[in-house]
N, C-alpha and C positions, 0 to 999 in steps of 0.2 A: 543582534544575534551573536555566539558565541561559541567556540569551538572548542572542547579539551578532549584528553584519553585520561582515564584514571581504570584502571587495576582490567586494561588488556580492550574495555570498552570504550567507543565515541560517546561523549556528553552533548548533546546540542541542546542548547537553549534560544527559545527564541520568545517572539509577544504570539499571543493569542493569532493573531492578523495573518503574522507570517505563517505560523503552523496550520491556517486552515489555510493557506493558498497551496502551500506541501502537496497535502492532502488532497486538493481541486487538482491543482496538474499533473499529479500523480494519475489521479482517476480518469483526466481528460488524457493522458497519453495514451494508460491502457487499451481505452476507448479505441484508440485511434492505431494502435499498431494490431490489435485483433483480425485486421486482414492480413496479415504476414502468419502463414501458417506455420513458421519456423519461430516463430514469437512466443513468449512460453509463459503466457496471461495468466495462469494460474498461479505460479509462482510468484509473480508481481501481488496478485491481489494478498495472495496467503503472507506475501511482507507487510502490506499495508495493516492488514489484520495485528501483524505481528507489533508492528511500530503504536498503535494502538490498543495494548492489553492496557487492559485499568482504565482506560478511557470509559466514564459511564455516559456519556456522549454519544458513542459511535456504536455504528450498526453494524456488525463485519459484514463482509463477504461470503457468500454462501459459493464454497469451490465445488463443481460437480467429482464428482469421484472418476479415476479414469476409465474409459468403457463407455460411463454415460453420456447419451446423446440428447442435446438439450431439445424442448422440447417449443416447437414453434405454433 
């Protein structure tokens, strides 16, 4: 794995292996901090989303709009 800044942004390069564990414990924290109502899950996920443009892999997140009440 690999660290630089070029022209104001972080560059991370990593293997395949590492970037889907990222990706796993990212979504397992989410997960897992969603009972803290001061936690602001949306935001996390619309990064993930974000960290992943161009990925034709990945599935985004579907963020509720605010107002909406999920539906159980």
């Amino acid at each position: 794995m690999s660290y630089r800044e070029e022209d104001g942004k972080v560059v991370l390069t990593m293997s395949r292996e590492d970037y889907e564990l990222l990706v796993t414990l990212s979504g397992a924290g989410i997960a897992r901090l969603r009972v803290i109502p001061e936690f602001h899950t949306e935001g996390c996920l619309m990064m993930l989303n974000r960290l992943n443009q161009g990925n034709p892999n990945y599935t985004p997140y579907q963020v509720a709009e605010k107002g909406d009440v999920p539906q159980t």
